[in-house]
C-alpha positions as protocol buffer text, in pm:
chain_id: "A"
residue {
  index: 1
  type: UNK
  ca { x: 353 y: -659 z: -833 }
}
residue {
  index: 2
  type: UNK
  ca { x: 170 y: -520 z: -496 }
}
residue {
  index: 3
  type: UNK
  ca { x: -109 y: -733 z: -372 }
}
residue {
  index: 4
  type: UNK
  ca { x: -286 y: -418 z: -214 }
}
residue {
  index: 5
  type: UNK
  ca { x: -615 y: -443 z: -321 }
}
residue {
  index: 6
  type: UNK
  ca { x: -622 y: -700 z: -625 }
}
residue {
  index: 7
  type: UNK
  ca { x: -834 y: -997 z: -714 }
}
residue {
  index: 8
  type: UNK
  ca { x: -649 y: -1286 z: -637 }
}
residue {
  index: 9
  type: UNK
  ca { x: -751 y: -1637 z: -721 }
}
residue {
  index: 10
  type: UNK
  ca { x: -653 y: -1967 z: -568 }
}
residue {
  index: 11
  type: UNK
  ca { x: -683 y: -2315 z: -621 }
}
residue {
  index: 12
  type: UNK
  ca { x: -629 y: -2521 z: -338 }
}
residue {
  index: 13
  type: UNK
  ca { x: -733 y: -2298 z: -78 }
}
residue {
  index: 14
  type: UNK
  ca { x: -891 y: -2520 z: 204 }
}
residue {
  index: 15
  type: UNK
  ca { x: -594 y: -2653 z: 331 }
}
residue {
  index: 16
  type: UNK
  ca { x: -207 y: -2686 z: 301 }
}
residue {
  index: 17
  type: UNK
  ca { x: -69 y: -2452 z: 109 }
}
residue {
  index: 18
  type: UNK
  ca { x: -332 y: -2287 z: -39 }
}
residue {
  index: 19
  type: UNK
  ca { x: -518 y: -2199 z: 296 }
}
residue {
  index: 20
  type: UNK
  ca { x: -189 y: -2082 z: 424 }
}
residue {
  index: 21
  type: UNK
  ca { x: -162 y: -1843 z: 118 }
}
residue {
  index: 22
  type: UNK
  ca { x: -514 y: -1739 z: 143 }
}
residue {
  index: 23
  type: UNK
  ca { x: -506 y: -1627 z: 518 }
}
residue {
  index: 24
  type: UNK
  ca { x: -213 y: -1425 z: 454 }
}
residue {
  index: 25
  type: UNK
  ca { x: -339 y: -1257 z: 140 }
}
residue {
  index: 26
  type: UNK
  ca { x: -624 y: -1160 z: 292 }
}
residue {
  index: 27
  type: UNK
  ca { x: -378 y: -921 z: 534 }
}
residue {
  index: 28
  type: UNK
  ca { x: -326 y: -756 z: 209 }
}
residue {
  index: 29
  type: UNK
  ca { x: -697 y: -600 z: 174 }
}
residue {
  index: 30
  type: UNK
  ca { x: -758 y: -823 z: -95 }
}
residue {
  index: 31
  type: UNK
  ca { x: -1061 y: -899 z: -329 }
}
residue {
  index: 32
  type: UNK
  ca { x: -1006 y: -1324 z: -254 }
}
residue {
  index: 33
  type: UNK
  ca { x: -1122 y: -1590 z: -503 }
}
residue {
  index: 34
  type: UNK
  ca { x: -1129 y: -1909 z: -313 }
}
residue {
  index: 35
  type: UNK
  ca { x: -1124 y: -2244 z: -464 }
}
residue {
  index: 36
  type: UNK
  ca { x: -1202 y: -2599 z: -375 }
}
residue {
  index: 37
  type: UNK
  ca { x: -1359 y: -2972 z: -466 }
}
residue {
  index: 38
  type: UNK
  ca { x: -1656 y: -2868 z: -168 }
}
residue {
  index: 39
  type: UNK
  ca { x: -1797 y: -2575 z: 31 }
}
residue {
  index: 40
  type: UNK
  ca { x: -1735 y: -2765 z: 329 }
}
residue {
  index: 41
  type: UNK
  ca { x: -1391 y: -2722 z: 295 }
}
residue {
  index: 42
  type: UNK
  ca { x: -1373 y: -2357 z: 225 }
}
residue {
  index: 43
  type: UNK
  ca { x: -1616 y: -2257 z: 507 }
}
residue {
  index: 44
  type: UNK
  ca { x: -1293 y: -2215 z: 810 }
}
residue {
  index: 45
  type: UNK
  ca { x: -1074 y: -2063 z: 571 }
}
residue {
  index: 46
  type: UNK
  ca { x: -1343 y: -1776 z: 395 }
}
residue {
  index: 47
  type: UNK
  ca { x: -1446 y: -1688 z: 781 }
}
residue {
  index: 48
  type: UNK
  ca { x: -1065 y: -1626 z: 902 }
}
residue {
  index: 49
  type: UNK
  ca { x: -1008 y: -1420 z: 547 }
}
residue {
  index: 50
  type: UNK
  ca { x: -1314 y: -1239 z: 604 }
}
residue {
  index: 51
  type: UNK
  ca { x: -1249 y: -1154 z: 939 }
}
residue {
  index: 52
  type: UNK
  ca { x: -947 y: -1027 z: 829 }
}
residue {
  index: 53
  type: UNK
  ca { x: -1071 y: -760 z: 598 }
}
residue {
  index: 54
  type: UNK
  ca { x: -1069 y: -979 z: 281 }
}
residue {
  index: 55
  type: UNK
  ca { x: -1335 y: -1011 z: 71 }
}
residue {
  index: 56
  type: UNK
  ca { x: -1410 y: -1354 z: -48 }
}
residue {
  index: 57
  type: UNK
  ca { x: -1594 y: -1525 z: -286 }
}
residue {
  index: 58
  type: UNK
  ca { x: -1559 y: -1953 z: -264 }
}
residue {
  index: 59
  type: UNK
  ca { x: -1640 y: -2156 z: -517 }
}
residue {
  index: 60
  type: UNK
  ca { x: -1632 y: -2505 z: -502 }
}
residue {
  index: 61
  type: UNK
  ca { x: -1532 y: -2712 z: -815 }
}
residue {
  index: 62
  type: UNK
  ca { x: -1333 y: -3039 z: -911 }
}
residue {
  index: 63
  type: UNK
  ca { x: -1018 y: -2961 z: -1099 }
}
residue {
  index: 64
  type: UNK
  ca { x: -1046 y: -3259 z: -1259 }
}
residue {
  index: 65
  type: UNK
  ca { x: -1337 y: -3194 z: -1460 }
}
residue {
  index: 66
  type: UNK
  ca { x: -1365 y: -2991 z: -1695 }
}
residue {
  index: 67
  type: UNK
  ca { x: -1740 y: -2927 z: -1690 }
}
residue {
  index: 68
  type: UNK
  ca { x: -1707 y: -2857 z: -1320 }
}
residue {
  index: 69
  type: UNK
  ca { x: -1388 y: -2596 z: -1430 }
}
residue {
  index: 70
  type: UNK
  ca { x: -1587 y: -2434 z: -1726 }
}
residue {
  index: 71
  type: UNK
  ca { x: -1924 y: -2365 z: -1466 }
}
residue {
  index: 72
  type: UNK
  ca { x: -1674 y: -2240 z: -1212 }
}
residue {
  index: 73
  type: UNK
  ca { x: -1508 y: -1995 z: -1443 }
}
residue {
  index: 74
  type: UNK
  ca { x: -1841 y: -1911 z: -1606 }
}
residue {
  index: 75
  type: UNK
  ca { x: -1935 y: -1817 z: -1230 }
}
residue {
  index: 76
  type: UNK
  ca { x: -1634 y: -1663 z: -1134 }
}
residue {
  index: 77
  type: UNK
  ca { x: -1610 y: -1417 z: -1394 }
}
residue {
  index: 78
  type: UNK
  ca { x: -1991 y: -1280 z: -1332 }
}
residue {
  index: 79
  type: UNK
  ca { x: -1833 y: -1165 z: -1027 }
}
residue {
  index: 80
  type: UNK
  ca { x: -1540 y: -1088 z: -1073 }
}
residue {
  index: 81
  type: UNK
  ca { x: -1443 y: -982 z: -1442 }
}
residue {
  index: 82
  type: UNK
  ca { x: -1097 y: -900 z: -1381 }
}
residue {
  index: 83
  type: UNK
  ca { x: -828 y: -1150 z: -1197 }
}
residue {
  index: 84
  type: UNK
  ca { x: -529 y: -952 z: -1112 }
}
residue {
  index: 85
  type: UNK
  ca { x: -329 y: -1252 z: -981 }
}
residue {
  index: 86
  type: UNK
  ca { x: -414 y: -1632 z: -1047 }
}
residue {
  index: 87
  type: UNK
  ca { x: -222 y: -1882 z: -819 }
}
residue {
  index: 88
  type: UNK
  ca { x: -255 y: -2204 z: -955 }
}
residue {
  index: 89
  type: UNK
  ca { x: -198 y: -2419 z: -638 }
}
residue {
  index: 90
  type: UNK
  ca { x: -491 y: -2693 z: -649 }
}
residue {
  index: 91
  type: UNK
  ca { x: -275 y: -3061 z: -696 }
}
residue {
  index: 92
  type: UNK
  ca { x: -293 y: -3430 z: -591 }
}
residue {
  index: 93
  type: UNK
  ca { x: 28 y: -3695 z: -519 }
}
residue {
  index: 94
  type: UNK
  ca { x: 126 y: -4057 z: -602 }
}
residue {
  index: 95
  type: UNK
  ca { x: 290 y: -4304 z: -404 }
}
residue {
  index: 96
  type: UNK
  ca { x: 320 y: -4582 z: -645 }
}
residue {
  index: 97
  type: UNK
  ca { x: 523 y: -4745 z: -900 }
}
residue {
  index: 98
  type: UNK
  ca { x: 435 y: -4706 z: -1276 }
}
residue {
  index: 99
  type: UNK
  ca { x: 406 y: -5028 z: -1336 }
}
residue {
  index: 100
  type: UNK
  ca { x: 163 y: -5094 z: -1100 }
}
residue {
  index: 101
  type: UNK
  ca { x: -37 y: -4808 z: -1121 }
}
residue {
  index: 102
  type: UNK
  ca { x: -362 y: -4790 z: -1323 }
}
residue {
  index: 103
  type: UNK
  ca { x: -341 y: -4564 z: -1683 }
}
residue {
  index: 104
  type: UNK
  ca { x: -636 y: -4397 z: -1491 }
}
residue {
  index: 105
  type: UNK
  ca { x: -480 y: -4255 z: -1197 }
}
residue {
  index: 106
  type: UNK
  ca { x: -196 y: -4150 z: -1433 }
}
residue {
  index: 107
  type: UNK
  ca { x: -465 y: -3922 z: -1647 }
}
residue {
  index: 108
  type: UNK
  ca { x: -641 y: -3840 z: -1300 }
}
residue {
  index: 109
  type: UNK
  ca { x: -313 y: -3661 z: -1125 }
}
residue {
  index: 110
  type: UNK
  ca { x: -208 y: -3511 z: -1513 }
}
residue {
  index: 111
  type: UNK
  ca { x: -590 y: -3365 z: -1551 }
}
residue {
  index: 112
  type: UNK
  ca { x: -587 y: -3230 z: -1209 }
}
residue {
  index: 113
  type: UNK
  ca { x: -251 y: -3098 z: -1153 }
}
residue {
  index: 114
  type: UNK
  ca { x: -180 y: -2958 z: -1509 }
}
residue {
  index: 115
  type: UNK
  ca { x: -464 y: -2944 z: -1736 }
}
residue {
  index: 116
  type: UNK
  ca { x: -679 y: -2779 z: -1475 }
}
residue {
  index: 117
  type: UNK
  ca { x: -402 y: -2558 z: -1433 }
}
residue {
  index: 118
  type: UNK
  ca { x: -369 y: -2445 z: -1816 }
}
residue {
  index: 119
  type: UNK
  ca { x: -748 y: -2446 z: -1852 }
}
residue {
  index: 120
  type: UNK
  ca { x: -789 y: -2161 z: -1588 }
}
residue {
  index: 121
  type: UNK
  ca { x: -463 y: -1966 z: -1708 }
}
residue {
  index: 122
  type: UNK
  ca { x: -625 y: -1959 z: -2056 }
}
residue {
  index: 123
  type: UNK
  ca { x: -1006 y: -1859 z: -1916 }
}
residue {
  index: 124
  type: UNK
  ca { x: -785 y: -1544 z: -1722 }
}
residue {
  index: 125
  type: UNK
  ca { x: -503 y: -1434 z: -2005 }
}
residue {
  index: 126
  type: UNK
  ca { x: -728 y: -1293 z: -2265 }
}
residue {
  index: 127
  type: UNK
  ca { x: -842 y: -1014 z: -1984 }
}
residue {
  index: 128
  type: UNK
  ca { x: -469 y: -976 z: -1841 }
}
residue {
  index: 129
  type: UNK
  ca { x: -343 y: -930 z: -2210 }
}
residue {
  index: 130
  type: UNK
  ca { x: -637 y: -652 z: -2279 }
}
residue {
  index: 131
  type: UNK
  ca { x: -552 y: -419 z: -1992 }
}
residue {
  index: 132
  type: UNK
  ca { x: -165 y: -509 z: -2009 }
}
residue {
  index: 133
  type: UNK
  ca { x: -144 y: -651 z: -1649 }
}
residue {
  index: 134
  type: UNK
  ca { x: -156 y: -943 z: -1414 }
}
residue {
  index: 135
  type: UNK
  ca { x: 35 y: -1200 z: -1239 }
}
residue {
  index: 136
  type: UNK
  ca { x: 27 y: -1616 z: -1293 }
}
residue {
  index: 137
  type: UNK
  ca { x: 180 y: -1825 z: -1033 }
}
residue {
  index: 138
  type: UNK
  ca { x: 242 y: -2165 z: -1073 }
}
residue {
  index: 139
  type: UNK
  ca { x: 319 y: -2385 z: -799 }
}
residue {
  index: 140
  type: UNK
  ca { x: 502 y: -2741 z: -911 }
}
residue {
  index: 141
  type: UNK
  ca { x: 792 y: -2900 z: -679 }
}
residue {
  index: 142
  type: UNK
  ca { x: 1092 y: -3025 z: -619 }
}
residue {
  index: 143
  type: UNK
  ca { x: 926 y: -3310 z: -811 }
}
residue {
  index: 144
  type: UNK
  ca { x: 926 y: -3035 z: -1158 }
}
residue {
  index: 145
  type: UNK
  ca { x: 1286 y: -3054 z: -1091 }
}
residue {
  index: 146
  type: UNK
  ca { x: 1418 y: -3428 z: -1080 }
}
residue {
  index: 147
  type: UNK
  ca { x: 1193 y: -3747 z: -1075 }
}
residue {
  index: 148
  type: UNK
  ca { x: 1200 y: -3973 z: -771 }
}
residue {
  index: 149
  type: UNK
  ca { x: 1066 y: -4346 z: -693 }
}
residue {
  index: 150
  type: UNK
  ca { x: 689 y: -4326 z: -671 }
}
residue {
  index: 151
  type: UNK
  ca { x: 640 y: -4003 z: -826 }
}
residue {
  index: 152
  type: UNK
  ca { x: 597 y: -4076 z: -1173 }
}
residue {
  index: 153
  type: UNK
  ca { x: 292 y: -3894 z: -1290 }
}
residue {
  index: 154
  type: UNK
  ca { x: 334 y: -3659 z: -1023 }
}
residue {
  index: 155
  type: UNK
  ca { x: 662 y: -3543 z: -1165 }
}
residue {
  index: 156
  type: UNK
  ca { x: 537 y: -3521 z: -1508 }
}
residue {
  index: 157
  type: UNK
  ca { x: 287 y: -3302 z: -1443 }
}
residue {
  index: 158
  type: UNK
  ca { x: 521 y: -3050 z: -1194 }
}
residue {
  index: 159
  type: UNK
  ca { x: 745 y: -3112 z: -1510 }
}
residue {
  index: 160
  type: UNK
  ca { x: 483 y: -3024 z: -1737 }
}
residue {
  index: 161
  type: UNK
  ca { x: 376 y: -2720 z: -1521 }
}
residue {
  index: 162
  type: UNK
  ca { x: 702 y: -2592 z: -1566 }
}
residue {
  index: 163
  type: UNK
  ca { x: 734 y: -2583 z: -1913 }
}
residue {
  index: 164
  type: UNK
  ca { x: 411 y: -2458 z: -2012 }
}
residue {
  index: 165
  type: UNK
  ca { x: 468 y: -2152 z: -1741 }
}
residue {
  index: 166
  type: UNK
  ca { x: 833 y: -2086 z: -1859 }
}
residue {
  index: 167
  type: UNK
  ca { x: 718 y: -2008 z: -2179 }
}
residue {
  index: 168
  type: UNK
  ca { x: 407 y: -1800 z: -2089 }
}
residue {
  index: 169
  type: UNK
  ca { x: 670 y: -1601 z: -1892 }
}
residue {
  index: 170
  type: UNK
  ca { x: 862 y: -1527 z: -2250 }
}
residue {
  index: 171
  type: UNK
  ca { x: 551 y: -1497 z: -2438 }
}
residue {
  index: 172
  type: UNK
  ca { x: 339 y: -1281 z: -2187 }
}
residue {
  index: 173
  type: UNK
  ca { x: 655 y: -969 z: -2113 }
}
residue {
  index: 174
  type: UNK
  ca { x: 502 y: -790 z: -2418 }
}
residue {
  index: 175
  type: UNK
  ca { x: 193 y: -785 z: -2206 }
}
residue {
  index: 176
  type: UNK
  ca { x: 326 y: -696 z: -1879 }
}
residue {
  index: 177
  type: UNK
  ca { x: 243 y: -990 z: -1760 }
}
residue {
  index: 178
  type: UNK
  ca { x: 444 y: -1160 z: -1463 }
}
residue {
  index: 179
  type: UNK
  ca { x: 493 y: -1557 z: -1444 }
}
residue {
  index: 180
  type: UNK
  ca { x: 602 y: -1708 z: -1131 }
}
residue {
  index: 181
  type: UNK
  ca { x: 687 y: -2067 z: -1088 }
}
residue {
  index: 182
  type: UNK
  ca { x: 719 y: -2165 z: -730 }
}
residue {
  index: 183
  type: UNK
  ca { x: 940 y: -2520 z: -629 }
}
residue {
  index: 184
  type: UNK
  ca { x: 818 y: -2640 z: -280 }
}
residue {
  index: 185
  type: UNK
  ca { x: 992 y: -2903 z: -124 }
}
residue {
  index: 186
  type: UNK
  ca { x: 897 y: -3090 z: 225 }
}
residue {
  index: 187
  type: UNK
  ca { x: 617 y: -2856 z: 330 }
}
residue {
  index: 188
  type: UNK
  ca { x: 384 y: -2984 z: 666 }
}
residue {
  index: 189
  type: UNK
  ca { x: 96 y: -3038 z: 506 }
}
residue {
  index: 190
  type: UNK
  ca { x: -162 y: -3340 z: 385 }
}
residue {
  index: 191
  type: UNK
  ca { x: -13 y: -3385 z: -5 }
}
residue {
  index: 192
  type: UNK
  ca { x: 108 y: -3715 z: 80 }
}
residue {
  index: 193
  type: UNK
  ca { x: -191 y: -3826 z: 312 }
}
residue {
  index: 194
  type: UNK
  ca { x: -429 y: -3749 z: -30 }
}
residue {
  index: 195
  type: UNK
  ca { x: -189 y: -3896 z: -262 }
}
residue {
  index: 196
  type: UNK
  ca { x: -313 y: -4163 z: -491 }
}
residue {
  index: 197
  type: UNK
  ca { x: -206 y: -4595 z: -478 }
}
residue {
  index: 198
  type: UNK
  ca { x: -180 y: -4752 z: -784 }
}
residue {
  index: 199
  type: UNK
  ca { x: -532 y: -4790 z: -795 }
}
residue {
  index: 200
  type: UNK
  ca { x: -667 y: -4472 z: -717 }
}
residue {
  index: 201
  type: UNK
  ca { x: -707 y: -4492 z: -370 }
}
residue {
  index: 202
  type: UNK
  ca { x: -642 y: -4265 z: -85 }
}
residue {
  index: 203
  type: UNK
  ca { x: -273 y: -4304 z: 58 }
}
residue {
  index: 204
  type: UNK
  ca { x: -322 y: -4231 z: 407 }
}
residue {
  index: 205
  type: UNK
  ca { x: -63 y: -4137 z: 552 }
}
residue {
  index: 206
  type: UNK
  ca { x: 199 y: -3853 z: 665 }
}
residue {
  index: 207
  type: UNK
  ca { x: 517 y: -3900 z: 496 }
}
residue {
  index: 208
  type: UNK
  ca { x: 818 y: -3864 z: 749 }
}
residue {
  index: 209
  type: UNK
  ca { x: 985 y: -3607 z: 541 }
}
residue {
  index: 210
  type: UNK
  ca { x: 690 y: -3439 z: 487 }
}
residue {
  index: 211
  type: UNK
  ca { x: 576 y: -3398 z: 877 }
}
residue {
  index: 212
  type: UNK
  ca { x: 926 y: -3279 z: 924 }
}
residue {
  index: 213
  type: UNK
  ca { x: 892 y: -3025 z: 693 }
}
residue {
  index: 214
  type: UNK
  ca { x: 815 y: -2610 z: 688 }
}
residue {
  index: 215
  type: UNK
  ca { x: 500 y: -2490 z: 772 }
}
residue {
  index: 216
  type: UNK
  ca { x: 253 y: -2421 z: 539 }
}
residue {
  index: 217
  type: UNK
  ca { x: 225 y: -2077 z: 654 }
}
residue {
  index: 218
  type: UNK
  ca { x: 662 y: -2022 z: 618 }
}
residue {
  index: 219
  type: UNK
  ca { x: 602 y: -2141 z: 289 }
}
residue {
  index: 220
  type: UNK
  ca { x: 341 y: -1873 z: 209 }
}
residue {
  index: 221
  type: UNK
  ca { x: 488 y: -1537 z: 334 }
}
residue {
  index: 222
  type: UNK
  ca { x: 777 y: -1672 z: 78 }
}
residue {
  index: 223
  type: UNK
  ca { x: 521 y: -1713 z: -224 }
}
residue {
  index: 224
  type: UNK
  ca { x: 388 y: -1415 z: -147 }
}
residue {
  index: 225
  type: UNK
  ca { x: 736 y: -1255 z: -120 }
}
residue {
  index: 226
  type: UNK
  ca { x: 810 y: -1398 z: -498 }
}
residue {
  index: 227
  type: UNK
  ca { x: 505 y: -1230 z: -600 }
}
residue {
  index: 228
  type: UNK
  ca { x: 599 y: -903 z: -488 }
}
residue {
  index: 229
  type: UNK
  ca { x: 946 y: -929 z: -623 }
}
residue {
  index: 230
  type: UNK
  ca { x: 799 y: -1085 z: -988 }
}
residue {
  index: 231
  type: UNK
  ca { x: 1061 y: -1391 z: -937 }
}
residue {
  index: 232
  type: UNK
  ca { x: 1031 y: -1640 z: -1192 }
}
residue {
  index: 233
  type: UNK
  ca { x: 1121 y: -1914 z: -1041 }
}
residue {
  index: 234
  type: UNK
  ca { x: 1153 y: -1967 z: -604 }
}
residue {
  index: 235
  type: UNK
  ca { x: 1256 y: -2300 z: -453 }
}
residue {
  index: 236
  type: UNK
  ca { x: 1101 y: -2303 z: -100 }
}
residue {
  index: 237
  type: UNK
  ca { x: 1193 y: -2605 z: 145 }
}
residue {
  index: 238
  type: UNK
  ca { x: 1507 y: -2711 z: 372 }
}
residue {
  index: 239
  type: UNK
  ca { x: 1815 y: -2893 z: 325 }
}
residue {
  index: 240
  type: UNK
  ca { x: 1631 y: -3130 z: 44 }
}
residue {
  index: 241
  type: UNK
  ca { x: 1636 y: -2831 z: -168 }
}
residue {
  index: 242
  type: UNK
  ca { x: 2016 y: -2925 z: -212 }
}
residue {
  index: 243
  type: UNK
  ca { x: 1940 y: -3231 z: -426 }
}
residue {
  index: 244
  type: UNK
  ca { x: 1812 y: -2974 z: -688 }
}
residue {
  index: 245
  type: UNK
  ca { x: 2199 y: -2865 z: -680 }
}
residue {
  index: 246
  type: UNK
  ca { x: 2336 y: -3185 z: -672 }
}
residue {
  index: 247
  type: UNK
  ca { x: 2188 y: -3307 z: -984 }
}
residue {
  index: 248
  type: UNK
  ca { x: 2255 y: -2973 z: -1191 }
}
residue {
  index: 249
  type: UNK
  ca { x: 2615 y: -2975 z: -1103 }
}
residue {
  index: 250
  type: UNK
  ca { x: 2685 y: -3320 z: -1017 }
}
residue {
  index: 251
  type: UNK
  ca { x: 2427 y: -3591 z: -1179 }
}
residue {
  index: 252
  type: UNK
  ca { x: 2618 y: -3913 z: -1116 }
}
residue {
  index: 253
  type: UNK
  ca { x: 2607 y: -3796 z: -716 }
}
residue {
  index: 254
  type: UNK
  ca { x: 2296 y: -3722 z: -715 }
}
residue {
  index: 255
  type: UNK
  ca { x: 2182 y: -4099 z: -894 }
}
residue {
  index: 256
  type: UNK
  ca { x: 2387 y: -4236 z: -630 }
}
residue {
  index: 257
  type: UNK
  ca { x: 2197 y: -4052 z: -348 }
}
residue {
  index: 258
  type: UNK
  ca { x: 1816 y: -4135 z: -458 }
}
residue {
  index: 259
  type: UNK
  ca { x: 1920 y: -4485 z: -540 }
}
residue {
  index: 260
  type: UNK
  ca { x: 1957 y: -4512 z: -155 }
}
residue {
  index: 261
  type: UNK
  ca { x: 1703 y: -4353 z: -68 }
}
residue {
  index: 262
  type: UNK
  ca { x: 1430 y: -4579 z: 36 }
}
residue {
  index: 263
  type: UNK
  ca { x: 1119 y: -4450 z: -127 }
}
residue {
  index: 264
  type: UNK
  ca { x: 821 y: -4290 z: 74 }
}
């Protein structure tokens, strides 16, 4: 897949990751779709692309909602009827135990991180399957690969992610259609400062492992270099990317390991 010159659209794209990816797309001389919950936050980020010889089109909507998702897409296709690559990125954390935390937050984090996710791959396939091109990428986590203390409804959704994009990757070859599911681990960036307490309130804070982590904009070029090489699956991080090792060859090690690891 070259990114010369397509429509890309991202979720996500006022900060973290998403920004990250965005800025570096737009080296590409791309046509840039740029999502977030305000156009506030996509102000910085669509004047840097711009400046670099992107052109941009924000639009602000709530991925939780799926009014505020159908207007967007309603929008977003007046503009721009064809999407050459969609990079589901948009997401939200946890830091809280099940049992504590509200059923609410638990359908909050699932709407926003997955069901946004499918509802914006479905608005975008039935053009990629009539002209017999395109490119999904779906960004989960470590978290899509083993659950950990806190996490709960954030794993099920990267979880969730990752089996509803493995099998548009089977289903969509016929189309020549690429999937791409990318596996960040500790990446700088604000996830864990916007992740939701058990009752739906804002975390707060940087996670140590987290603010020792890549940089958002490490973590990009190597999206983008999954993209290019139509990867299905890329696990991005440092040394924590072991544990996804540990528990496919050795699963009694790696219970033993998060059992002692005090949970943040």
């Amino acid at each position: 897949m070259k990114i010369e010159n397509k429509t890309v659209w991202i979720t996500g794209a006022s900060s973290g990751i998403g920004r990250a990816l965005a800025i570096e797309m737009s080296n590409y001389n791309t046509d840039l779709i740029l999502s977030a919950i305000t156009d506030e936050e996509l102000v910085e980020v669509t004047d840097i692309c711009t400046k670099n010889g992107a052109k941009c089109f924000p639009i602000a909507f709530d991925l939780g909602s799926s009014e505020s998702i159908n207007n967007a897409i309603e929008k977003v296709f007046e503009a721009h009827p064809q999407i050459d690559i969609l990079v589901n990125n948009g997401g939200i954390s946890q830091r809280a135990y099940a049992v504590d935390t509200d059923f609410n937050v638990d359908r909050k984090i699932m709407e926003i991180n997955f069901f946004a996710a499918v509802s914006l791959t479905k608005a975008v396939l039935p053009k990629m399957v009539e002209q017999k091109s395109g490119h999904l990428v779906a960004v989960s986590s470590i978290s899509g690969k083993f659950g950990f203390p806190l996490r709960s409804a954030y794993a099920a959704s990267k979880f969730a992610i990752v089996g509803f994009f493995e099998t548009l990757y089977f289903e969509l070859k016929q189309y020549n259609i690429n999937v791409s599911l990318i596996f960040p681990g500790r990446v700088n960036t604000n996830i864990s400062k916007n992740a939701l307490l058990k009752d739906g309130s804002v975390y707060g804070k940087m996670d140590d492992g987290q603010a020792g982590g890549i940089s958002a904009e490490k973590c990009a070029k190597q999206i983008i270099k999954a993209i290019q090489r139509n990867k299905k699956e890329t696990l991005i991080g440092g040394k924590e990317l072991l544990m996804v090792y540990i528990k496919r060859f050795f699963p009694s090690l790696f219970n033993k390991i998060v059992n002692k690891i005090k949970p943040t």
